[in-house]
C-alpha positions in Angstrom: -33.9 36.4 -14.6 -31.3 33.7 -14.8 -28.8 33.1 -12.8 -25.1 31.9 -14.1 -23.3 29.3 -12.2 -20.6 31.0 -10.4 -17.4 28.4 -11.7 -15.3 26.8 -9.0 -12.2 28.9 -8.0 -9.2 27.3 -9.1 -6.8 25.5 -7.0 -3.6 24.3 -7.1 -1.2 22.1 -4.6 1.7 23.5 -3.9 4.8 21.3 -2.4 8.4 21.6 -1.3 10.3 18.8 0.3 13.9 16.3 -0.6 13.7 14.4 -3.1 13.0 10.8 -1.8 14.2 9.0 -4.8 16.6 11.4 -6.8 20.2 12.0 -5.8 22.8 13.5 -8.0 26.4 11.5 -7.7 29.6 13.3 -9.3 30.3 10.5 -12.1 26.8 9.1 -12.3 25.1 12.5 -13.1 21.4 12.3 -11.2 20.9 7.9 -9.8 17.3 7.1 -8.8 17.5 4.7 -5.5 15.2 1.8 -5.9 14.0 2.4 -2.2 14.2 6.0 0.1 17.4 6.2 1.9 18.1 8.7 4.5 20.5 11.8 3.6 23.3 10.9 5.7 23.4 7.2 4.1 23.2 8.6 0.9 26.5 10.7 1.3 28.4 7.0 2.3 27.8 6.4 -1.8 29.1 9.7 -2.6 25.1 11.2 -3.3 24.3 14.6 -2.8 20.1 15.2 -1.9 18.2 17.3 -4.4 14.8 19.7 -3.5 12.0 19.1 -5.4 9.2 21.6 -5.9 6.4 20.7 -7.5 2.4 22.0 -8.0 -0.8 19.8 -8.8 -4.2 20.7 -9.7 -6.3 19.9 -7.7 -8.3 16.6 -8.0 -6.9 15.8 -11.1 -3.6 13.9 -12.1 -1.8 17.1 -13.4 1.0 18.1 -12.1 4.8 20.0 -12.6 7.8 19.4 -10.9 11.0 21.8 -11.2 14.3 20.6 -8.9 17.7 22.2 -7.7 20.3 21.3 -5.5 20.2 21.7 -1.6 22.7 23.9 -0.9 20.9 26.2 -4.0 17.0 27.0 -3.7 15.1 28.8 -5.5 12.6 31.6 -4.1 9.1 30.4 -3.6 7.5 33.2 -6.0 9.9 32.6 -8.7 8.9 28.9 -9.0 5.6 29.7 -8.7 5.8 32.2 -11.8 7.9 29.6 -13.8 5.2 27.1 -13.5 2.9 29.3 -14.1 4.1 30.6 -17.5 5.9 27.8 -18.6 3.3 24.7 -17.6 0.5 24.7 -19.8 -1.8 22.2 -18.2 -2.0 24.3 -15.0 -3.8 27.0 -17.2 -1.9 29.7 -15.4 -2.5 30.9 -11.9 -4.7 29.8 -9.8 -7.7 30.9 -7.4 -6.4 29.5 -4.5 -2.8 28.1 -3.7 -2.7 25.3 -1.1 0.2 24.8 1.1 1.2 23.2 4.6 1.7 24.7 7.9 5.6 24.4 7.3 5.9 25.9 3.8 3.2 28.7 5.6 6.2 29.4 8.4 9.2 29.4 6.0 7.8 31.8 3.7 5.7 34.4 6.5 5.7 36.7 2.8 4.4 34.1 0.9 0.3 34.8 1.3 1.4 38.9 0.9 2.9 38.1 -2.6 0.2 36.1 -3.9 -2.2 38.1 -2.8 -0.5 41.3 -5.2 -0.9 38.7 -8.3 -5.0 37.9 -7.2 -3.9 34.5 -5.6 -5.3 33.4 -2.2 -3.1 31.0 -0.3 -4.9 28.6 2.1 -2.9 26.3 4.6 -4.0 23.1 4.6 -4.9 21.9 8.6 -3.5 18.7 10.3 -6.4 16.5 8.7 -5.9 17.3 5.3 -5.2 14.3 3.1 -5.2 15.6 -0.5 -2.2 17.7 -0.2 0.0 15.7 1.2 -0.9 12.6 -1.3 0.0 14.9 -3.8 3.5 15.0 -2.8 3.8 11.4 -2.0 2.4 10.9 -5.8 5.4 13.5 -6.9 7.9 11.9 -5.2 7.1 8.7 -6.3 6.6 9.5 -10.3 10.0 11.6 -9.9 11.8 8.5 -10.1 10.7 7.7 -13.7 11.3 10.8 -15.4 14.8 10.6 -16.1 15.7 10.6 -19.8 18.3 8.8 -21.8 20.8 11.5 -22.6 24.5 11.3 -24.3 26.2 11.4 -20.3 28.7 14.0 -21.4 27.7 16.1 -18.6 27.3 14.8 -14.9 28.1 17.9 -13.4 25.6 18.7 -10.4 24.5 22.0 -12.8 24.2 19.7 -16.0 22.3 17.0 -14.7 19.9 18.8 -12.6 19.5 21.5 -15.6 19.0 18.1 -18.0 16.5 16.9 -14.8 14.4 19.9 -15.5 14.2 19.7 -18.8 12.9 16.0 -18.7 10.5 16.7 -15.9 8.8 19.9 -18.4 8.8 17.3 -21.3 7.0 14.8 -19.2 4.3 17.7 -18.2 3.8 18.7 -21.8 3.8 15.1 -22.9 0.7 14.1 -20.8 -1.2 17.4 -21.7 -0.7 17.2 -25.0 -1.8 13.1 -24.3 -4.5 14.3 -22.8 -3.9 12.1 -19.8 -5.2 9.2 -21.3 -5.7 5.7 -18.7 -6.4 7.3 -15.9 -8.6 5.5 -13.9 -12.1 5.8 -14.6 -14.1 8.0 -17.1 -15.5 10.8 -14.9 -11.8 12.0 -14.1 -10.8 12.1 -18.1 -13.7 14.4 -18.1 -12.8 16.6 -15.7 -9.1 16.4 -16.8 -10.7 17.8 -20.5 -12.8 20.3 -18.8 -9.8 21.9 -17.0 -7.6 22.0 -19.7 -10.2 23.9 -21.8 -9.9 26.3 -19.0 -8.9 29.7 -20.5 -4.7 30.4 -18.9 -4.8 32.7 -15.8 -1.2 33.9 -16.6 0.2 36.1 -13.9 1.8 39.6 -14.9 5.5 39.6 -14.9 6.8 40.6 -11.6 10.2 42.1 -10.2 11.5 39.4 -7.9 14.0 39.6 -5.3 16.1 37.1 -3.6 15.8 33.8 -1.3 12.1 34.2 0.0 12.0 31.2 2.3 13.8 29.0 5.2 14.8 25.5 4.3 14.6 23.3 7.1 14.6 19.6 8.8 10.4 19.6 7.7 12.0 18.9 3.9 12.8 15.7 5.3 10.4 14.4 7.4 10.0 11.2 5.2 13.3 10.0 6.9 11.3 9.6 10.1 9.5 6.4 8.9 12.3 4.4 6.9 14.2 1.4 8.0 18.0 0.9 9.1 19.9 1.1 5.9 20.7 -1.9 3.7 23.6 -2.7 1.4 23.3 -1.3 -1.6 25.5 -0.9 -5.0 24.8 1.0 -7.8 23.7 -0.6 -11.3 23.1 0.5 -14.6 20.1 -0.1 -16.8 21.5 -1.0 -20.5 17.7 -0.3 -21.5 17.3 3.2 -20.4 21.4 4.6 -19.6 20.0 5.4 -16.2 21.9 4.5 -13.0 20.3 2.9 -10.3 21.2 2.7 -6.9 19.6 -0.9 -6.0 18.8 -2.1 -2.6 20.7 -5.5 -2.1 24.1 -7.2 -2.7 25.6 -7.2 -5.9 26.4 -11.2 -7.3 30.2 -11.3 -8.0 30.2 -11.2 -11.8 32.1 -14.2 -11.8 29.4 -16.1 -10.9 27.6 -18.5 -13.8 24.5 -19.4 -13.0 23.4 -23.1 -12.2 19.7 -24.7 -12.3 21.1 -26.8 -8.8 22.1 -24.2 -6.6 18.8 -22.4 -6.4 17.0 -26.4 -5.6 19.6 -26.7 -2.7 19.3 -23.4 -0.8 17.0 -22.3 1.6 14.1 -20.2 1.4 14.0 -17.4 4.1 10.1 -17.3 4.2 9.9 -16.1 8.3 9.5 -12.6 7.8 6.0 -13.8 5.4 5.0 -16.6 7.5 5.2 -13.5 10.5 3.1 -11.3 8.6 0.6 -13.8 8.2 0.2 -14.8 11.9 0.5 -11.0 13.7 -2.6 -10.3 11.4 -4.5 -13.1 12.7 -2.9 -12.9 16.0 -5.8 -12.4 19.0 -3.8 -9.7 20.2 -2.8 -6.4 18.7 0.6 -5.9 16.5 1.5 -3.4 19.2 1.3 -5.9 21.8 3.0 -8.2 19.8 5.9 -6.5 19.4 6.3 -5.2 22.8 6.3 -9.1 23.7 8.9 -10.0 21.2 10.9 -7.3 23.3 10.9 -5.1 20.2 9.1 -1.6 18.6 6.0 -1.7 16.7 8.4 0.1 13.7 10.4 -2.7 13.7 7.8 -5.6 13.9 6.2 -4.1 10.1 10.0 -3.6 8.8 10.6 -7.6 9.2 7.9 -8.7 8.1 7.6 -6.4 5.2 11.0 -7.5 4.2 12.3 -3.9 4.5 15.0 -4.6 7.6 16.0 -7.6 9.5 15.5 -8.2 13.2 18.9 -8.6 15.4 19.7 -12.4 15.8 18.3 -12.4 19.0 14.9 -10.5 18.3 14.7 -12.6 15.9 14.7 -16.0 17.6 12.8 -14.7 20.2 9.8 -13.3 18.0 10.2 -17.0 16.1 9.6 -18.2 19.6 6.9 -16.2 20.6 4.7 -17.3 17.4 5.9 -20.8 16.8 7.9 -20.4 14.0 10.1 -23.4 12.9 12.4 -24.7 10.5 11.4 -27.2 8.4 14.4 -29.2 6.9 12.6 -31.1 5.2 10.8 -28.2 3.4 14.1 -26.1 3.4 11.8 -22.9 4.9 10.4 -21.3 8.0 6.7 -22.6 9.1 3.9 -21.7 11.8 4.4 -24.8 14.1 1.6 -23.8 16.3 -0.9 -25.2 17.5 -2.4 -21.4 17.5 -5.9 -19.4 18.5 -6.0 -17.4 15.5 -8.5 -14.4 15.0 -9.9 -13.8 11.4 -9.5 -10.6 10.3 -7.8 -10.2 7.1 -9.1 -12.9 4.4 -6.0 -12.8 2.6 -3.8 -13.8 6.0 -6.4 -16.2 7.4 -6.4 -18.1 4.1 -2.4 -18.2 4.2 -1.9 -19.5 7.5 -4.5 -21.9 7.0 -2.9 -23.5 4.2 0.5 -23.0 5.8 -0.6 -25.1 9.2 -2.6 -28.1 7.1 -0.2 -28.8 5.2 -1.8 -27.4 2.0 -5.2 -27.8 2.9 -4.7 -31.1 4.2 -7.3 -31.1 7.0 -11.2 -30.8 7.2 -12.0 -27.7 9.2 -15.2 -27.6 11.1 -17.3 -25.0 12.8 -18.5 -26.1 16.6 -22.0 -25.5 18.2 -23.2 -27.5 21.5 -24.8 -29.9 20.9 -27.5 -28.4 23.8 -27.7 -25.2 25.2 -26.4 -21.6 23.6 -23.3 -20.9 21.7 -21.4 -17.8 22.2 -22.8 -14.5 21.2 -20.0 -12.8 19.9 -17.5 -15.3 18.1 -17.7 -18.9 15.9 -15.1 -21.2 15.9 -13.6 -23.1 13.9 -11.5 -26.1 14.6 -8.5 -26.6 12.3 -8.0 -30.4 12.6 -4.8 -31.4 10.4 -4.4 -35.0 10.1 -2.2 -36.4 13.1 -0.7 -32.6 14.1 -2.2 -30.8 17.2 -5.5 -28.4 16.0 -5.7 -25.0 16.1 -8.6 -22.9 16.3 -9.9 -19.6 14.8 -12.3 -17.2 16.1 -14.6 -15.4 13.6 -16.5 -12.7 15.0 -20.5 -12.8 14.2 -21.8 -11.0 11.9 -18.5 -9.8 10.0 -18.4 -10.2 5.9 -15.1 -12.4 6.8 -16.9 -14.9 8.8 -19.3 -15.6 6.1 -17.0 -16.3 4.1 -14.8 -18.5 5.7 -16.0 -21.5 4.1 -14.4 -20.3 0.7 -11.0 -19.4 2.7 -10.4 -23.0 4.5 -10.1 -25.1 1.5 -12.1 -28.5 2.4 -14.2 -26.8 4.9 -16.3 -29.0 6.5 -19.3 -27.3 7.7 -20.9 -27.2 10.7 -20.6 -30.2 13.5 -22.3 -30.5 17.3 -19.8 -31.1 20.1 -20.4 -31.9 23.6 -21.3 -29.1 25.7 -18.9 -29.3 27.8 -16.0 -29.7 25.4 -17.3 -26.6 23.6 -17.1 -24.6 26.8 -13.4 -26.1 27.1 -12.7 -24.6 23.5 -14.0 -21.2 24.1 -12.8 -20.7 27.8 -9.3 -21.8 25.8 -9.9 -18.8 23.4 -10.5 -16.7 26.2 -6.9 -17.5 28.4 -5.5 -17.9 25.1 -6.0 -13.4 24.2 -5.2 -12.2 27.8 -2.0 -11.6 26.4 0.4 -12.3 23.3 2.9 -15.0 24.7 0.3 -17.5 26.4 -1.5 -18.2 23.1 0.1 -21.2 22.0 0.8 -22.1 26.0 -2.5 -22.5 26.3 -3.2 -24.2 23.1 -0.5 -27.1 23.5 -2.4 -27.9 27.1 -5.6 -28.1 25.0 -4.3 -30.4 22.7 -3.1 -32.8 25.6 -6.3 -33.1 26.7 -7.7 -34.4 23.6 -4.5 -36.1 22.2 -6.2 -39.7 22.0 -9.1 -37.3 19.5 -6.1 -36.0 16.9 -3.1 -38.3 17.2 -2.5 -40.3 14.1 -5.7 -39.1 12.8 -8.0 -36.1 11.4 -10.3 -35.0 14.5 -14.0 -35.1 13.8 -16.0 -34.2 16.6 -18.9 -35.7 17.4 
């Protein structure tokens, strides 16, 4: 006797938390920010946060989104029955409704009313990735859905009611698309298998009133943004949609000329910084704590999302050799440095960065008699007439291999003395006690080889 396939029970995402990117603003109607901003910053620019609630198969890159204002939520079962009814691609209710420990404990009814409609909720534990990537992909794809519309309205009812509206047409658009480009072949498939699912749609259902406790877990994106920066709003003639941009606004009065940009100065440090921490012998962590600042404030300069104070700054400029060039008219890694290779993309940057645009013929080292060093290679970075540097590749690793496509003009491999190779890696070895002795001990091993490097390329022989 055969046997059917029992089908998978169906499962859908559900998701409550602040907007991140959608504000409503009394003459501006709803105003996407370019980058997050915290609550109380947003109220300096007159913006008013907005809850969004959204639920996602699954898996699959289908998904519905319904918002109100803060200070008005909407009970957990009634959203779920709206998207229920009303979104056709999540073909009804589901088998099985994920949610998060917080939604779990501001809704303790939650998992009783599902159950009475056949609908098993299951909260997600601490190491579960999907769900919570399936509210960072909501937030982020809220920002597009506003619509052009005539602006009559901007009231906080109107715009969030127009809001609505827009993010249902976006959810019918895509079904009724199909959700053609996603990324690969296998997923269209399972995207067309789905939607040929038959609708589970729930029975209608008294509801009563608020059925959950809003609190500071709607927010907890805050916890991992930078100090605020200006910002003005701007509106997009394209599109009619206000903006609120991250930046200062140019004084309109301002006409553009092809000289000023060729005399100003390019504020590069934050890059060249990002560069050198990741091939810095010593953790970011460590680096930081050096520079006398936080790790969370080491990746916000030198991803360009907040400055350093002036001191922190200078003293983090210090601590990996950055300069100013005048001549170039930007920041550069002076060094000389012990660099690790761990990220290809980094290594290759600071290499160019140091010789001068490739400007140098880097060379691994092996004694010329007895054994080299089990764990690491290294590479000597020999610029023509500047003090060399040295990186450390450990054996073995896929970067290593292919460091002679990463050092442009890489030399190969040349025999030293064995006693000058034992200078180079007990240099390395002083040199990643600690973050703030790197280039100390590099600029005394450049002293003792100055007559090898000074007005020339060093080739060791």
């Amino acid at each position: 006797m055969n046997q059917q396939t029992q089908p998978s029970p169906r499962e859908h995402h559900f998701y409550v938390a602040i907007a991140k990117f959608l504000f409503h603003h009394p003459e501006h109607g709803v105003v996407s920010v370019q980058d997050p901003i915290k609550v109380k910053d947003a109220e300096r620019y007159g913006l008013s946060p907005l809850i969004l609630y959204g639920l996602t198969v699954a898996g699959l890159p289908i998904r519905w989104m319904t918002f109100t204002p803060v200070d008005q939520p909407r009970a957990f079962r009634d959203v779920l029955l709206d998207a229920w009814r009303n979104a056709e691609g999540l073909r009804g209710r589901p088998d099985i409704l994920r949610i998060n420990r917080h939604l779990a404990t501001a809704s303790p009814e939650l998992a009783r009313d599902m159950a009475e409609i056949g609908v098993q909720v299951e909260v997600a534990d601490a190491k579960e990735k999907s769900l919570p990537a399936s509210l960072r992909s909501a937030q982020d794809s809220s920002r597009w859905l506003l619509r052009k519309h005539d602006g009559k309205d901007q009231s906080l009812n109107g715009s969030i009611q127009a809001l609505c509206r827009d993010a249902q047409n976006d959810h019918d658009f895509r079904v009724r698309d199909g959700h053609r480009g996603v990324s690969s072949r296998e997923v269209e498939d399972r995207i067309q298998q789905w939607l040929a699912l038959p609708a589970q749609v729930p029975v209608p259902t008294v509801t009563g009133g608020l059925d959950w406790q809003p609190g500071p877990w709607m927010s907890s994106w805050e916890t991992s943004l930078p100090p605020d920066q200006p910002r003005y709003f701007n509106l997009d003639g394209f599109d009619g949609r206000t903006w609120l941009v991250t930046g200062e606004k140019a004084p309109e009065d301002i006409v553009e000329d092809d000289d000023f940009w060729a005399d100003s100065d390019y504020d590069n440090a934050a890059e060249i910084a990002k560069n050198l921490v990741a091939c810095w012998p010593n953790s970011p962590a460590d680096v930081a704590k050096c520079a006398g600042i936080t790790l969370r404030e080491l990746q916000w300069f030198t991803s360009g999302k907040a400055p350093l104070g002036r001191h922190a700054r200078f003293d983090l400029e210090d601590l990996l050799g950055i300069e100013y060039d005048e001549r170039m008219g930007s920041y550069v890694g002076a060094g000389p440095y012990v660099l690790v290779a761990h990220k290809p993309q980094a290594i290759k940057e600071v290499y160019e960065a140091i010789s001068k645009g490739g400007d140098a013929r880097p060379c691994e080292i092996v004694p010329r008699q007895g054994a080299a060093d089990p764990s690491w290679r290294y590479v000597l970075i020999n610029t023509c007439g500047e003090p060399p540097s040295i990186v450390m590749a450990p054996r073995g690793a896929n970067i290593t291999e292919r460091l002679p496509d990463l050092l442009m003009n890489y030399d190969g491999i040349r025999t030293v003395a064995p006693e000058f190779y034992r200078d180079v890696v007990s240099t390395c070895a002083r040199a990643c006690r600690e973050p703030a002795v790197n280039i100390r001990e590099m600029k005394d091993f450049v002293k003792r080889y100055e007559a090898h490097w000074a007005d020339c390329a060093w080739q060791p022989e």
